[in-house]
N, CA, C and O atoms as a GROMACS GRO file, in nm:
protein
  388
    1UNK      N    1  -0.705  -0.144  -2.699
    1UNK     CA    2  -0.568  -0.178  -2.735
    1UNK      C    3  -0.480  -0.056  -2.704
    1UNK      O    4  -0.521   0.059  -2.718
    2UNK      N    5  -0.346  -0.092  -2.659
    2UNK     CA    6  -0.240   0.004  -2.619
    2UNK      C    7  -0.152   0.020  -2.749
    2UNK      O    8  -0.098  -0.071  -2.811
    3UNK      N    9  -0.149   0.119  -2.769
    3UNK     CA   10  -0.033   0.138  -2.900
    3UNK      C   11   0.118   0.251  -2.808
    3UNK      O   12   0.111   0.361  -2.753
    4UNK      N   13   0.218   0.171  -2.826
    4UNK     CA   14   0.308   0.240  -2.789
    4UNK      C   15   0.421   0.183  -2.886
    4UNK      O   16   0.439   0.085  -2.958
    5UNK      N   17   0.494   0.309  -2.843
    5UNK     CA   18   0.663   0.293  -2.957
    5UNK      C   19   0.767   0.194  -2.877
    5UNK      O   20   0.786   0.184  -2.756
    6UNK      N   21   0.831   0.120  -2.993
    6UNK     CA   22   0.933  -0.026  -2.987
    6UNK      C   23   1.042   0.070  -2.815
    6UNK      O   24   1.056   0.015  -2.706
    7UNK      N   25   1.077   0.161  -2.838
    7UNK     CA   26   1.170   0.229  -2.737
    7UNK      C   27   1.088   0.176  -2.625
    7UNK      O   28   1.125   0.076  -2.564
    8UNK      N   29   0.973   0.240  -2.593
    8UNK     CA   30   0.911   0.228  -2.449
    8UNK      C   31   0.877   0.088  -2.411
    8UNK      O   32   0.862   0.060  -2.292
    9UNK      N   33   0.865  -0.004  -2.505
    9UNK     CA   34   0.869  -0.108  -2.470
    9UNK      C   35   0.955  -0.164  -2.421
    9UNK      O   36   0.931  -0.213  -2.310
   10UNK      N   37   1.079  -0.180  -2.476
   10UNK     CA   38   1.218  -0.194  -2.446
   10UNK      C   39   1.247  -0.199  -2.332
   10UNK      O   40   1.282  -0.295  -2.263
   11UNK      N   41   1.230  -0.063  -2.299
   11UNK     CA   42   1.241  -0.024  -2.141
   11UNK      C   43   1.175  -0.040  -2.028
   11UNK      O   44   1.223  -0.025  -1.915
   12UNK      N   45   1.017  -0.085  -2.067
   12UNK     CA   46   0.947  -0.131  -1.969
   12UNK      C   47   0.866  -0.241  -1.984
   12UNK      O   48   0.753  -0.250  -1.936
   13UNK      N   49   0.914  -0.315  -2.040
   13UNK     CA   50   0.872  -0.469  -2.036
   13UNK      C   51   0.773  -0.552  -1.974
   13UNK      O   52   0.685  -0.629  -2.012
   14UNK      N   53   0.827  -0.503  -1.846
   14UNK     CA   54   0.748  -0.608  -1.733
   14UNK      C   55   0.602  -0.559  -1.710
   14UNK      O   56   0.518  -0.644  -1.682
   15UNK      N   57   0.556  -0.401  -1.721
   15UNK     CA   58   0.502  -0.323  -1.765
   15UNK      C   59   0.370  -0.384  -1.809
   15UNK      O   60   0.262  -0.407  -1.753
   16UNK      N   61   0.433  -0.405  -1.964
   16UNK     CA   62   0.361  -0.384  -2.068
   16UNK      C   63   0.292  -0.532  -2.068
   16UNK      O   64   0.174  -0.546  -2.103
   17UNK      N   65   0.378  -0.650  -2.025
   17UNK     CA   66   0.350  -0.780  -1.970
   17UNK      C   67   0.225  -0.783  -1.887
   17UNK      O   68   0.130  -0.858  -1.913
   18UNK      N   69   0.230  -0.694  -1.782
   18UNK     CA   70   0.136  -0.647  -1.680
   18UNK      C   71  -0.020  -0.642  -1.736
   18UNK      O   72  -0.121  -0.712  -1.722
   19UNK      N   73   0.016  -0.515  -1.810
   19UNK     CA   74  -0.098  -0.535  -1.900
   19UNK      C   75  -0.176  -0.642  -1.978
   19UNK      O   76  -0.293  -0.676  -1.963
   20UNK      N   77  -0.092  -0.684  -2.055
   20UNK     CA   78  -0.127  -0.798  -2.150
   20UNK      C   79  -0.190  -0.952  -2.042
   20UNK      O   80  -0.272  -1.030  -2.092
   21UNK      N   81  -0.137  -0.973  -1.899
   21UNK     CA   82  -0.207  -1.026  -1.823
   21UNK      C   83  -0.350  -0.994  -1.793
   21UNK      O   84  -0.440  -1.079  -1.786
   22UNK      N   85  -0.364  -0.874  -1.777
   22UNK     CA   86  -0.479  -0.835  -1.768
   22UNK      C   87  -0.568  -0.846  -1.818
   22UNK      O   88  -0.673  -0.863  -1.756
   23UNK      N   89  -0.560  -0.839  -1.970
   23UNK     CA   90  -0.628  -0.849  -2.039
   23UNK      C   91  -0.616  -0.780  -2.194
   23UNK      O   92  -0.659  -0.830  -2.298
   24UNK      N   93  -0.549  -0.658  -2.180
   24UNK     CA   94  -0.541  -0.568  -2.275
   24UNK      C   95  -0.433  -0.628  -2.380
   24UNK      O   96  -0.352  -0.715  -2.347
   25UNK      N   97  -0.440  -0.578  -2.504
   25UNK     CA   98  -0.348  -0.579  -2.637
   25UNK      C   99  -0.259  -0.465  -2.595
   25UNK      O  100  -0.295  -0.357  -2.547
   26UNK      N  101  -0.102  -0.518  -2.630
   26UNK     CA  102  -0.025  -0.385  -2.661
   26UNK      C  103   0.022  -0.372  -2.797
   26UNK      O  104   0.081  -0.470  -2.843
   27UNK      N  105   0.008  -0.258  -2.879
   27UNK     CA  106   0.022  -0.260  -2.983
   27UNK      C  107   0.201  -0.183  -3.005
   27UNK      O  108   0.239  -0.078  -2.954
   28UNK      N  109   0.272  -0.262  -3.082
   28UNK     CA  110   0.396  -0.173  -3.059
   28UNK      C  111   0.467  -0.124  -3.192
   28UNK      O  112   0.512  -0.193  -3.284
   29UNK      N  113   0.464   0.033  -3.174
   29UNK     CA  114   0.484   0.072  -3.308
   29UNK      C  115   0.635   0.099  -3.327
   29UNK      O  116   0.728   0.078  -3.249
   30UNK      N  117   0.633   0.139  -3.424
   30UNK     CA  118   0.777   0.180  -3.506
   30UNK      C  119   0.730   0.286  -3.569
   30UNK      O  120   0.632   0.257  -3.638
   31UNK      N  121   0.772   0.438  -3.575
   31UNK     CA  122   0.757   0.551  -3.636
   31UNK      C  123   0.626   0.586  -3.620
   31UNK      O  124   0.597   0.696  -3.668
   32UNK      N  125   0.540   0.526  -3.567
   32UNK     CA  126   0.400   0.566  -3.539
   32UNK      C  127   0.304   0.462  -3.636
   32UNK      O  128   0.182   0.472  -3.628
   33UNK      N  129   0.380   0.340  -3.746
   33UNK     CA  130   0.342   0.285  -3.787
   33UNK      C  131   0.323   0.120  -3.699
   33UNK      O  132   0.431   0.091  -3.647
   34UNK      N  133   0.254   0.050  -3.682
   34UNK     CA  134   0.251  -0.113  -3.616
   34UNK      C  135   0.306  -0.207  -3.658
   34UNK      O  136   0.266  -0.260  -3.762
   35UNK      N  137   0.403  -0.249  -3.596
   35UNK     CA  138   0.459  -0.341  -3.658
   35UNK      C  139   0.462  -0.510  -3.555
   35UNK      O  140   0.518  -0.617  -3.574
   36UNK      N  141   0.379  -0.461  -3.456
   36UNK     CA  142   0.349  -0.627  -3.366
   36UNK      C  143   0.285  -0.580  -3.240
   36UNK      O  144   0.290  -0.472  -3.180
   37UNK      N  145   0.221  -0.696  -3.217
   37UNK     CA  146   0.144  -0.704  -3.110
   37UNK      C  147   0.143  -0.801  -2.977
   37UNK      O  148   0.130  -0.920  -3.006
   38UNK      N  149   0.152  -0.778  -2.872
   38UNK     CA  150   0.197  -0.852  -2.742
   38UNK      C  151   0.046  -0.904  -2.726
   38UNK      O  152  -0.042  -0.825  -2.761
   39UNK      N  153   0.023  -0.981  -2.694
   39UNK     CA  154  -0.140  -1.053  -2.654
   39UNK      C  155  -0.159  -1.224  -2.530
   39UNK      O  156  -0.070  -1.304  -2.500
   40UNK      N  157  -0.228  -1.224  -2.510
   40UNK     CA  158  -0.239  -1.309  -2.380
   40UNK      C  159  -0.204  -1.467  -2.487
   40UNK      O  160  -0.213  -1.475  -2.609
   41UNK      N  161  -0.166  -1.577  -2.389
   41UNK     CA  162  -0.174  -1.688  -2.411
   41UNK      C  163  -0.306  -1.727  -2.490
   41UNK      O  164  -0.329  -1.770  -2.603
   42UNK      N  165  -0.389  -1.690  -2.364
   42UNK     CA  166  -0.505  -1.719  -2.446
   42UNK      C  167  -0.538  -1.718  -2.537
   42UNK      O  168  -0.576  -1.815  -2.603
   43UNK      N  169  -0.532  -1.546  -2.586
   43UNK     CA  170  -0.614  -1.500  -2.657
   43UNK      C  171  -0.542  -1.568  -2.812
   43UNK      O  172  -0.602  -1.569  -2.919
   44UNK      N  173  -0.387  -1.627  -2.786
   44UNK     CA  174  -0.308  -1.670  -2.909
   44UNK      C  175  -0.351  -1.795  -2.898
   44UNK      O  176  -0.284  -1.864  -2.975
   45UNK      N  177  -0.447  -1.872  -2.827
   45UNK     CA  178  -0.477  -2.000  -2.926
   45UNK      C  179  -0.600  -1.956  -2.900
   45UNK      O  180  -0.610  -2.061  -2.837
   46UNK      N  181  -0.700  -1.906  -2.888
   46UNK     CA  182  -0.758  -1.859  -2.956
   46UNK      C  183  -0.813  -1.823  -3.101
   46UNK      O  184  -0.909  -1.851  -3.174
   47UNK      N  185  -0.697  -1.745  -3.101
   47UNK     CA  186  -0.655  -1.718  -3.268
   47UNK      C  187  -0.604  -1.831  -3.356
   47UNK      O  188  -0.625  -1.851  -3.476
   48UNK      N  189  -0.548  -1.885  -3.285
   48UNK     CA  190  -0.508  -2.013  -3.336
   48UNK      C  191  -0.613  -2.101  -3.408
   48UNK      O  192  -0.608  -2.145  -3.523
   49UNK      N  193  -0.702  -2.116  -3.324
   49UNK     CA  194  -0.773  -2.248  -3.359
   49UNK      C  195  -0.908  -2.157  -3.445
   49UNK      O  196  -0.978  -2.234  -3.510
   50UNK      N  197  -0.939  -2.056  -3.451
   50UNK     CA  198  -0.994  -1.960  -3.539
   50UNK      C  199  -0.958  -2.019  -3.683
   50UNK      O  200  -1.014  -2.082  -3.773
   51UNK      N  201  -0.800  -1.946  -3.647
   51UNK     CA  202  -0.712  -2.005  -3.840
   51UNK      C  203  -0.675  -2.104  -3.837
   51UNK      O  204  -0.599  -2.122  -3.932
   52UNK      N  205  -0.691  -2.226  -3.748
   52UNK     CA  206  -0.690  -2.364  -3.804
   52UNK      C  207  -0.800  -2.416  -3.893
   52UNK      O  208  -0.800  -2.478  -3.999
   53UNK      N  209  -0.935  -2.350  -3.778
   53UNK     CA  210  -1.055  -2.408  -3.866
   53UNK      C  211  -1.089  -2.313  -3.967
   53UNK      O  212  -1.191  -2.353  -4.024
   54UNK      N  213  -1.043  -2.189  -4.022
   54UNK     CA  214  -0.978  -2.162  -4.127
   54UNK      C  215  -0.983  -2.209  -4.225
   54UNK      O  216  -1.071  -2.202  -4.311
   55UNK      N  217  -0.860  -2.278  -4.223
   55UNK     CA  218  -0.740  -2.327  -4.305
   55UNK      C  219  -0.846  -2.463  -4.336
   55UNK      O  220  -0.858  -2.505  -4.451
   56UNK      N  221  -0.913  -2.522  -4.230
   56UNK     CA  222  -0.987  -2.675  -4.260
   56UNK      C  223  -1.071  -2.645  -4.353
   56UNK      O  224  -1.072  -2.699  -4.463
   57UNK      N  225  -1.157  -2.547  -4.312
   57UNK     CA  226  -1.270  -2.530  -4.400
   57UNK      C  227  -1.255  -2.491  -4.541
   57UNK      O  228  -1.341  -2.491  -4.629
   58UNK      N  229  -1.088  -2.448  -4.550
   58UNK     CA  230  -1.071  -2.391  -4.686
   58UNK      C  231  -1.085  -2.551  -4.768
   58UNK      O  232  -1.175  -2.590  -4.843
   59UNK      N  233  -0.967  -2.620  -4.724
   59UNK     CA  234  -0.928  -2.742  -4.746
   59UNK      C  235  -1.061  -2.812  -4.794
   59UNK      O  236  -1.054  -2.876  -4.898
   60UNK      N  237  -1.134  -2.809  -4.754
   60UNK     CA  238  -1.271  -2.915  -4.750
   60UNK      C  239  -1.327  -2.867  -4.867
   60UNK      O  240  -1.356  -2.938  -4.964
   61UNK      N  241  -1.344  -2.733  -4.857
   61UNK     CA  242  -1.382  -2.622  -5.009
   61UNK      C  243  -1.370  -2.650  -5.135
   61UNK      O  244  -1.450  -2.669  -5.227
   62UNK      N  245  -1.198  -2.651  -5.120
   62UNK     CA  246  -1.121  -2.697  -5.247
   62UNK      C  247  -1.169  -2.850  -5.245
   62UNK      O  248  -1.246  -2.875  -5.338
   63UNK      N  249  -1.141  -2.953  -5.162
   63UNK     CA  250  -1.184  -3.105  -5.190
   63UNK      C  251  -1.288  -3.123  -5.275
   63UNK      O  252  -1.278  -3.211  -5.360
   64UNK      N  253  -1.396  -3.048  -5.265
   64UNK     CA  254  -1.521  -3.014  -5.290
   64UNK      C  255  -1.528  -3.024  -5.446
   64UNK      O  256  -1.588  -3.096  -5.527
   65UNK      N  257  -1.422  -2.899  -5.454
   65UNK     CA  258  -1.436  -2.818  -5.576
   65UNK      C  259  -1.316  -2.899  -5.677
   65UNK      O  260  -1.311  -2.873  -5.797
   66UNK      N  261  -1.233  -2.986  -5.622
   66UNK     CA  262  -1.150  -3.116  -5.706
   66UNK      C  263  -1.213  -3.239  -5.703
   66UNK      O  264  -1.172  -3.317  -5.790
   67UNK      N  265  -1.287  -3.274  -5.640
   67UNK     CA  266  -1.293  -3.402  -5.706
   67UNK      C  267  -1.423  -3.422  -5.810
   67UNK      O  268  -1.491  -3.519  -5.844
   68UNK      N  269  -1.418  -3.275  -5.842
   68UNK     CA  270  -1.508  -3.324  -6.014
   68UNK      C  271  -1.333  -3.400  -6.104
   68UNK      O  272  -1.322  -3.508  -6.164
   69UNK      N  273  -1.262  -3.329  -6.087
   69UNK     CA  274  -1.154  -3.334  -6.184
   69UNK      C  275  -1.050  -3.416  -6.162
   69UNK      O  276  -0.995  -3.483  -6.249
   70UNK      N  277  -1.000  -3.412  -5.971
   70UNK     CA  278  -0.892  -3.542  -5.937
   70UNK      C  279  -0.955  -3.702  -5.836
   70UNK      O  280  -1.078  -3.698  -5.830
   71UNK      N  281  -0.927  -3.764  -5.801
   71UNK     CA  282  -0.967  -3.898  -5.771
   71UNK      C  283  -0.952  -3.849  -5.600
   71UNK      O  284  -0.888  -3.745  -5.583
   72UNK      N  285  -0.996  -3.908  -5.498
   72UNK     CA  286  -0.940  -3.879  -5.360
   72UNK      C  287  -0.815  -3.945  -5.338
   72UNK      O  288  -0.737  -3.901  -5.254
   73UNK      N  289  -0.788  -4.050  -5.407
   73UNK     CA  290  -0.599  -4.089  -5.389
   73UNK      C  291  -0.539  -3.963  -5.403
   73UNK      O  292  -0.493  -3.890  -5.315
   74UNK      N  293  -0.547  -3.940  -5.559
   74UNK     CA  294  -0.497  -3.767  -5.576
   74UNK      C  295  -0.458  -3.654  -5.485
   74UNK      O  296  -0.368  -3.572  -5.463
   75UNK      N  297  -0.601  -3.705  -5.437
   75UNK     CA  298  -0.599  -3.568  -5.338
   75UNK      C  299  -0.528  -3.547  -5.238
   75UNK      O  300  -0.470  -3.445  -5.201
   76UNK      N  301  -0.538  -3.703  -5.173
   76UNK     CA  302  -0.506  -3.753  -5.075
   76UNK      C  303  -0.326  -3.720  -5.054
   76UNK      O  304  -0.249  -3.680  -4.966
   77UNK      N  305  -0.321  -3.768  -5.206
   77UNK     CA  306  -0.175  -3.773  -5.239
   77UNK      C  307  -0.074  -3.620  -5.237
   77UNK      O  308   0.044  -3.614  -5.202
   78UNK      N  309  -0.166  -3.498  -5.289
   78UNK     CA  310  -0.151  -3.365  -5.240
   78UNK      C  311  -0.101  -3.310  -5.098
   78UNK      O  312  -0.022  -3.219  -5.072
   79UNK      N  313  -0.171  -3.393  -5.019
   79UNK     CA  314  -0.169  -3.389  -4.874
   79UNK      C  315  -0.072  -3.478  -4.792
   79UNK      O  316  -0.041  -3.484  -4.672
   80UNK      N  317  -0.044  -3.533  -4.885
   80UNK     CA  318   0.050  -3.651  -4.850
   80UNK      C  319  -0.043  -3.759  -4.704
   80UNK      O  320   0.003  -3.808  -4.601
   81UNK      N  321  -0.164  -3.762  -4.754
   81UNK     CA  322  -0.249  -3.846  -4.652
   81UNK      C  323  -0.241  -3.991  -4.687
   81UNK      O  324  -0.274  -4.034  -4.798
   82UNK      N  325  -0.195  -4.067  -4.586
   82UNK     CA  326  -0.148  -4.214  -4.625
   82UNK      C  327  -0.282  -4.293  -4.626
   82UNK      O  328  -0.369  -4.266  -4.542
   83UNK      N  329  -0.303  -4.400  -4.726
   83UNK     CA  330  -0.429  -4.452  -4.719
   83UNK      C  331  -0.444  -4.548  -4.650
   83UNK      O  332  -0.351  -4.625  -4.673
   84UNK      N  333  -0.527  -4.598  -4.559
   84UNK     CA  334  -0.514  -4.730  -4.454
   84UNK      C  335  -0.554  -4.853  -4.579
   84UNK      O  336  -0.496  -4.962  -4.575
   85UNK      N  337  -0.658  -4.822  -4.687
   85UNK     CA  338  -0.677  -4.963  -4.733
   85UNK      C  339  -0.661  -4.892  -4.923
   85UNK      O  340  -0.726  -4.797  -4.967
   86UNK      N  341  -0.601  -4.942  -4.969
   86UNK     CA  342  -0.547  -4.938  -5.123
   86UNK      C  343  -0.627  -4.993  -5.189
   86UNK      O  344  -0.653  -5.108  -5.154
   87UNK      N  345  -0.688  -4.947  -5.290
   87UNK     CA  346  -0.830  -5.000  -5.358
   87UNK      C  347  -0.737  -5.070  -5.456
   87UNK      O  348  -0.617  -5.040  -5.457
   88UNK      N  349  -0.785  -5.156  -5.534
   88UNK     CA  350  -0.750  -5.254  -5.611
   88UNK      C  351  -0.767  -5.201  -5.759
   88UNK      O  352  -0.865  -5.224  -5.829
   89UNK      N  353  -0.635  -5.113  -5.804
   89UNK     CA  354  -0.750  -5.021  -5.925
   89UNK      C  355  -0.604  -5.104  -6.009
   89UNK      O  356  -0.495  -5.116  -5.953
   90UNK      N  357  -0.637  -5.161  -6.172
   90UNK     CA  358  -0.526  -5.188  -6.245
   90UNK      C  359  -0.580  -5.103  -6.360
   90UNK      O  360  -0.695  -5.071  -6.389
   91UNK      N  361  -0.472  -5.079  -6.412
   91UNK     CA  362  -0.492  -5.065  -6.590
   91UNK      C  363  -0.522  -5.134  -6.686
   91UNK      O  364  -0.446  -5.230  -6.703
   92UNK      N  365  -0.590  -5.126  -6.745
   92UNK     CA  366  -0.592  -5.240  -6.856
   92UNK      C  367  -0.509  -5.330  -6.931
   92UNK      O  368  -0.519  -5.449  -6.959
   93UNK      N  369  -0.421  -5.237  -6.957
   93UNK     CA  370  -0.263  -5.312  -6.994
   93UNK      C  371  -0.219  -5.409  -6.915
   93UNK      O  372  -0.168  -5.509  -6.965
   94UNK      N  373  -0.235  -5.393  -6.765
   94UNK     CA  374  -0.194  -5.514  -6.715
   94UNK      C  375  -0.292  -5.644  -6.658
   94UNK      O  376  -0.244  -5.739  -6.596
   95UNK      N  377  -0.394  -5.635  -6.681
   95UNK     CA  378  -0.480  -5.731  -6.678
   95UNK      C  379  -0.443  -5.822  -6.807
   95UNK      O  380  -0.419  -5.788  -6.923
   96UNK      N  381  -0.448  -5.960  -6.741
   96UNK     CA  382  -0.427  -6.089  -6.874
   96UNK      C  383  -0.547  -6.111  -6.898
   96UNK      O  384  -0.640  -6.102  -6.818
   97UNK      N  385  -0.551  -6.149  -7.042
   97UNK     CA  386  -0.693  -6.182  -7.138
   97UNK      C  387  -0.668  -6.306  -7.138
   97UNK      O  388  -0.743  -6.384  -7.196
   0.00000   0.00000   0.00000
């Protein structure tokens, strides 16, 4: 990885682009501290789909770990996941004797 300051970037752009085709990270600092990074197409879905399946596997985790306590409508309903078939659930109150 390339670490250079926000100035030199600025100024040489096409540069630093160059690089990042290539292959390399440019890292671009501010005061000598990082504050962002230039990186290939690629390598950003890449990353992407890394922290999608992530984010899924968290999801599935928690499902896991709720439905001792909520129903999957519930859950469903969290997610705002629309249900294709509506189970037939009444209350007692409204059932006639």
């Amino acid at each position: 990885m390339t670490a250079v300051p926000i100035f030199d970037v600025k100024n040489r752009l096409p540069y630093f682009i160059h690089l990042v085709e290539g292959g390399e990270t440019v890292q671009i600092t501010r005061h000598g501290k990082p504050v962002a990074r230039i990186i290939s197409e690629d390598e950003a879905v890449k990353e992407q789909k890394t922290e999608n399946q992530i984010f899924k596997d968290q999801i599935m985790d928690w499902r896991t770990k709720a439905s001792d306590w909520l129903t999957n409508k519930e859950i469903d309903d969290v997610f705002n996941i629309p249900r294709t078939i509506e189970p037939d659930v009444r209350h007692p109150e409204d059932i006639e004797w």
